[in-house]
C-alpha positions in Angstrom: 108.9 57.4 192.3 112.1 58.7 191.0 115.1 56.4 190.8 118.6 57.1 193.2 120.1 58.1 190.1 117.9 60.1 188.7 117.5 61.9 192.3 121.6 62.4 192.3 120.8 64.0 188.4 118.5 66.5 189.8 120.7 67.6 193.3 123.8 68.0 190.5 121.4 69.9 188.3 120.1 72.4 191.9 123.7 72.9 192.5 124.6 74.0 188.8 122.2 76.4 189.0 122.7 77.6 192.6 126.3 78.3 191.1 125.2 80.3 188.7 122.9 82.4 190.7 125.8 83.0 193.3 128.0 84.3 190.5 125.4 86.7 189.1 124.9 87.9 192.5 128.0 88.7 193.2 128.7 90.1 189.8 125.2 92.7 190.3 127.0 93.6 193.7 130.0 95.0 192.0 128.1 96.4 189.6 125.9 98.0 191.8 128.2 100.4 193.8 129.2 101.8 190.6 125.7 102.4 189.5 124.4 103.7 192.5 127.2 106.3 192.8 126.5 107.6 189.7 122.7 107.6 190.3 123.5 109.8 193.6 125.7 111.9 192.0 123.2 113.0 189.4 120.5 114.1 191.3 122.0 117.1 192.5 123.1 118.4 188.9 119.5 117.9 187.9 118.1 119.4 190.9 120.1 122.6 190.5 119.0 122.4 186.7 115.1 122.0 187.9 116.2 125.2 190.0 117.4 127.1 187.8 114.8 126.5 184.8 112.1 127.3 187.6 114.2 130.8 188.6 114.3 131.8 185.3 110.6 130.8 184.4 109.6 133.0 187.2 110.0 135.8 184.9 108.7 134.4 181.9 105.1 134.7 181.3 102.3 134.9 178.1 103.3 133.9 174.4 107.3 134.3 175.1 107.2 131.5 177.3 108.9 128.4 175.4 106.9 125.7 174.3 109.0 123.1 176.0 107.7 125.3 179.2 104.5 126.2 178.1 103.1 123.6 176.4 101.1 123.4 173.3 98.0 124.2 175.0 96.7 120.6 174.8 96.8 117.3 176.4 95.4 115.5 173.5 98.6 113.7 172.1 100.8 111.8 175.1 104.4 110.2 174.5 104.9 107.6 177.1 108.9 106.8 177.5 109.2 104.1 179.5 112.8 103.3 180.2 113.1 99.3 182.3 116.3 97.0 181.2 117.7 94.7 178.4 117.5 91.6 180.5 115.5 89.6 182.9 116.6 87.7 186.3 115.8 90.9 188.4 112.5 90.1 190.0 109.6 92.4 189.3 111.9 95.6 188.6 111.2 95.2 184.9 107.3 93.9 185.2 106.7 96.9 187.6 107.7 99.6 185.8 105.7 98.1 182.4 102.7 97.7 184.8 102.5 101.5 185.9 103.0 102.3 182.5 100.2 100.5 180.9 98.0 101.6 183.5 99.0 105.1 182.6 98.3 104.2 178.6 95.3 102.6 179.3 93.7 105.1 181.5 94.9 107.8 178.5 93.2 106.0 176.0 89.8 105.2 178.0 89.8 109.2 178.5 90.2 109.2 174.4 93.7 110.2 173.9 96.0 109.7 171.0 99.1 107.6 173.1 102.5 106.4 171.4 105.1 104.9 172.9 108.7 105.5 173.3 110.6 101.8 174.4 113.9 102.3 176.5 115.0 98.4 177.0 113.7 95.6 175.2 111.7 94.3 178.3 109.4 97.5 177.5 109.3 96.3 173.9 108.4 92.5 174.5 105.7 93.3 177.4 104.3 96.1 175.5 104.5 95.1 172.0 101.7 92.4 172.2 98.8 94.7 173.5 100.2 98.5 172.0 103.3 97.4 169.5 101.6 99.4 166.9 101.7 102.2 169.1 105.7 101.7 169.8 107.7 104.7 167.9 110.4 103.2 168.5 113.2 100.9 170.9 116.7 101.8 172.1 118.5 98.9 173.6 121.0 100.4 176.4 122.9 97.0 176.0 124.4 98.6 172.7 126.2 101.0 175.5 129.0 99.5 177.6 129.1 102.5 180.0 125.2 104.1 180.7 125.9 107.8 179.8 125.4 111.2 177.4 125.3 108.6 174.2 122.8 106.7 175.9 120.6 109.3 176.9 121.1 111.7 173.8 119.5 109.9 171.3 116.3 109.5 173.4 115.9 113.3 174.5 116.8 113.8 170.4 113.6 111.5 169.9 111.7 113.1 172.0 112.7 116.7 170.6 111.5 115.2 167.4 108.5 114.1 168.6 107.4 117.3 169.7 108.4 119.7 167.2 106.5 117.3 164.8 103.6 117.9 166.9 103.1 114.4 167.5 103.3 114.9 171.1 101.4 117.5 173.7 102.8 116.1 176.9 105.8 113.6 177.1 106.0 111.3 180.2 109.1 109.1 181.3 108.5 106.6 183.4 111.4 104.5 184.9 112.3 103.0 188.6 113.9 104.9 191.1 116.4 103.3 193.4 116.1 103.8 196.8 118.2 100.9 198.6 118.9 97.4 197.7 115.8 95.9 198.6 113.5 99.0 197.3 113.2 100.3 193.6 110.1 102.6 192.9 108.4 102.9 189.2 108.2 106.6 188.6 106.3 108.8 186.1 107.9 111.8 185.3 106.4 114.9 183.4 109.4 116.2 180.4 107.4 118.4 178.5 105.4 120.7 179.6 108.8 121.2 181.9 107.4 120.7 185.6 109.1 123.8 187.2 107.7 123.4 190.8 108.3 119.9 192.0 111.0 119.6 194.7 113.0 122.2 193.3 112.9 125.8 195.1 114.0 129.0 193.3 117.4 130.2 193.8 117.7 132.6 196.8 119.0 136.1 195.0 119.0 137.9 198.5 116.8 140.5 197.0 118.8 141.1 193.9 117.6 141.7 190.3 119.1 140.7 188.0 119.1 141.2 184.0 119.8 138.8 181.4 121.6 138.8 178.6 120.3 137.2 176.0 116.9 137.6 177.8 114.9 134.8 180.1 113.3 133.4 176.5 116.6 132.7 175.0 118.2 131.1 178.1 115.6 128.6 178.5 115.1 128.1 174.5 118.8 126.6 175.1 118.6 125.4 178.8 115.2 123.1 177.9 116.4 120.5 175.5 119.3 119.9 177.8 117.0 119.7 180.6 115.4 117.0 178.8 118.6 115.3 178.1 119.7 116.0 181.9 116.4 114.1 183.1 117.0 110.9 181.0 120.5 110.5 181.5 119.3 110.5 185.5 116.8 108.2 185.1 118.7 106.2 183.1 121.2 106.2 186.4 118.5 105.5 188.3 117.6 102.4 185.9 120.5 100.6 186.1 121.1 101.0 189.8 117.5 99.6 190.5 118.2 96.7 188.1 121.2 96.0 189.8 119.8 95.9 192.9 116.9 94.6 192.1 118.9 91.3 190.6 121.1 91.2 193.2 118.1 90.6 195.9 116.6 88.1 193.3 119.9 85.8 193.0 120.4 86.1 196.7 117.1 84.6 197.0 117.3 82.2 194.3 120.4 80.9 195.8 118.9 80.6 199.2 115.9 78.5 197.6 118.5 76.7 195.8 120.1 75.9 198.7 117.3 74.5 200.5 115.6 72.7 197.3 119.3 70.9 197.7 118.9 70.2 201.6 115.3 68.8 200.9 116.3 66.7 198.3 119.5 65.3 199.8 117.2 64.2 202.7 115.1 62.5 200.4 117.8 60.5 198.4 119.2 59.5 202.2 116.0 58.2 203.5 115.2 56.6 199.9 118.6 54.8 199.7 119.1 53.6 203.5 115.4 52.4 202.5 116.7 50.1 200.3 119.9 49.1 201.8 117.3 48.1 204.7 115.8 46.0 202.2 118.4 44.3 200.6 120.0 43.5 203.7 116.5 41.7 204.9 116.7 40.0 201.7 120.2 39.0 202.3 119.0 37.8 206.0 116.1 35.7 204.7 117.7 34.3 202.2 120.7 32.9 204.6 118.3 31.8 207.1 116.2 29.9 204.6 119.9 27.9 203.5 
């Protein structure tokens, strides 16, 4: 049985650590407001992008139709992107994302697919690398960005540009958590390339007008689709960070709370155990008198 002092060690060892769970969990809360504003705020510019891609598709059609749009015709080559976080101490956010996605890969390659892998975040890299690290193109590490933004997201739509026009890829998929509160972040696949232009997004309303383009529907969208992809990273990349911030600040709370009661429990422990052997000294003490 442990030793008074060695129980005292361990209660001052709970409450260092309880400290420093209470400090990251106030630090993710501050963090988080600022992340999940900026999530919120870019959903709208990328649902009026979705909107307007899937207006001007409308009159696209045949071999004009972009192959960001269109496609290559194939579904034999997939790019997974799989965007999680730099660090740990946020739950399952990290571990859940990485799980869809290898289900994703391994039901791709069971079906006899060619899969390669895109890592956002070194968590992806590290749970990843062991079983499919020779199918990892490459890693970008957002903690080499202070602020998540355009120079974040650019070099990963760049990549995935690449990619493509290599003809390395047929369908691109980016998979990454989407925050919904503070207690809920969902892992999400979504499609890139072939551009999904139905979805959630409802052509623009034109009140029966026509119009004409100038340069024509081709052009726009030759322009408009490599932003798109651009527009969807840097959104999920929003939506990244404001599910690992939430995500860690629900796992701190918690480890603090256990914390808290691992101290309680123990405290009781070192009571009973030292009143246990002030009882026995004091007996001792007793007997020894009497026997004088």
């Amino acid at each position: 049985m442990a030793s008074l002092k060695e129980m005292r060690n361990r209660i001052g060892s709970v409450k260092s650590t309880q400290k420093i769970t209470k400090a990251l969990n106030m630090v993710a809360a501050a963090k988080l407001k600022r992340a999940q504003e900026q999530a919120e705020s870019a959903r709208p510019y990328a649902r009026k992008m979705a909107a307007v891609i899937a207006n001007l598709a409308a009159g696209v059609s045949g071999d004009g139709a972009p192959k960001l749009l269109a496609g290559t015709g194939s579904d034999q080559k997939h790019l997974i992107v799989v965007a999680t976080g730099d660090k740990g101490l946020a739950g399952g956010f990290n571990t859940n994302v990485i799980r869809a996605a290898r289900e994703r890969i391994k039901t791709l390659l069971a079906e006899g697919k060619d899969v390669r892998i895109v890592a956002v975040g070194r968590k992806v890299r590290d749970g990843l690398s062991r079983v499919y690290g020779d199918r990892i193109v490459r890693t970008f590490e957002m903690s080499d960005h202070k602020v998540i933004g355009l120079p974040a997201a650019e070099p990963v739509a760049a990549l995935i540009a690449e990619e493509f026009e290599a003809g390395n890829a047929d369908v691109v998929t980016l998979f990454y958590s989407r925050f919904q509160s503070v207690i809920s972040q969902v892992p999400t696949p979504k499609q890139l390339i072939p551009a999904v232009v139905d979805g959630d997004a409802p052509p623009i309303d034109l009140n029966g007008a026509t119009y004409e383009y100038e340069p024509s529907e081709e052009e726009i969208l030759e322009t408009l689709l490599p932003r798109n992809i651009t527009t969807q990273v840097l959104a999920a990349l929003y939506e990244n960070q404001a599910s690992f911030f939430g995500a860690q600040m629900g796992a701190m709370d918690n480890a603090t709370r256990n914390a808290g009661d691992l101290i309680n429990s123990l405290t009781l422990q070192y009571n009973r155990k030292r009143q246990a052997q002030i009882t026995t000294e004091l007996i001792e003490i007793i007997a020894g008198a009497e026997a004088l």
